[in-house]
N, C-alpha and C positions, 0 to 999 in steps of 0.2 A: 739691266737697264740703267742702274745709278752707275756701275761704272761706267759702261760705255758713253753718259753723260756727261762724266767729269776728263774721261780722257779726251774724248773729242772737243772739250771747253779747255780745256789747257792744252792740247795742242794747238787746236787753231786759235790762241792767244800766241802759243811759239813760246811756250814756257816750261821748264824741267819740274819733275815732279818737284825738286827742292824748291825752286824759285816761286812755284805757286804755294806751297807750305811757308813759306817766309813771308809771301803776299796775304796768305791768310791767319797768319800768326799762328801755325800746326808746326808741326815735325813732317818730315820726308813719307814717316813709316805711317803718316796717320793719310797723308796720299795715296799711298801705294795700297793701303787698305780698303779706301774708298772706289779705288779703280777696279778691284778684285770684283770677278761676277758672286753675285747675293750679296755685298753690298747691302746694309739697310741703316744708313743714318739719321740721324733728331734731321727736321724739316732746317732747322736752323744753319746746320753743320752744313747743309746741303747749302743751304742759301748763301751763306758767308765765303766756302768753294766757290760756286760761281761768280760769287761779286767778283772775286780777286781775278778771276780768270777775264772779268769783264762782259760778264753774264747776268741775268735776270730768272728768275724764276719765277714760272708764273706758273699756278697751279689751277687746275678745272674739274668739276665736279664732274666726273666721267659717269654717273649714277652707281647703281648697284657694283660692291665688289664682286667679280665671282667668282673668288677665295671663301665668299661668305656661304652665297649661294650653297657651293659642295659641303663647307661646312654641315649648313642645317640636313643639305641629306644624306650626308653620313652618319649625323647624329642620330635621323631619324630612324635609320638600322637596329636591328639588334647587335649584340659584342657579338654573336655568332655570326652572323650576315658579315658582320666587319671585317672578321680575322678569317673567313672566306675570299671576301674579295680581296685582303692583304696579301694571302699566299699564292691567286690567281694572279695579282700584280706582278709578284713576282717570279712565278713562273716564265708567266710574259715576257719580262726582264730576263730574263735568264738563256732564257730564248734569242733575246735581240743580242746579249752578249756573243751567243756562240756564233751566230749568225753574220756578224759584223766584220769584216775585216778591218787590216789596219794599215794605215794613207802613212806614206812613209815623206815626210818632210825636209 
């Protein structure tokens, strides 16, 4: 999600990754990092990017995270319940692996 908000904020500025990194007083590689998916930088880093790109960031209290949510009910598991459902995960996974073909580009 952050990357895809910073490329889309410096491109439709029309600006190269270096050219935003000099606007934001960053380095190239600290763009190219932020454009990368999971992405997770200080709110500030984020802010300061967008300024330069000619952006705003406005943040909203969307309520509950529900990162948090799973959290509490995985907690609330036993480590056997856990490492249960970890190996059904990925099974599952493993599954969608062999399953998958591959989109040739």
């Amino acid at each position: 999600m952050v990357a895809t908000l910073v490329r889309t904020a410096r491109r439709e500025a029309g600006l190269t990754q270096r050219e935003l990194a000099e606007r934001a007083g960053m380095t190239q590689s600290v763009i190219a990092r932020l454009e990368t998916p999971g992405a997770n930088p200080r709110v500030a880093t984020l802010e300061r990017v967008l300024h330069a790109a000619g952006r705003r960031l406005d943040v909203a209290d969307a309520g509950r995270d529900p990162d948090e949510d799973q959290l509490r009910e995985r907690l609330a598991l036993t480590p056997g319940e856990r490492l249960r459902r970890f190996q059904e995960s990925q099974r599952n996974l493993q599954q969608l692996r062999r399953r998958a073909r591959r989109v040739r580009r």
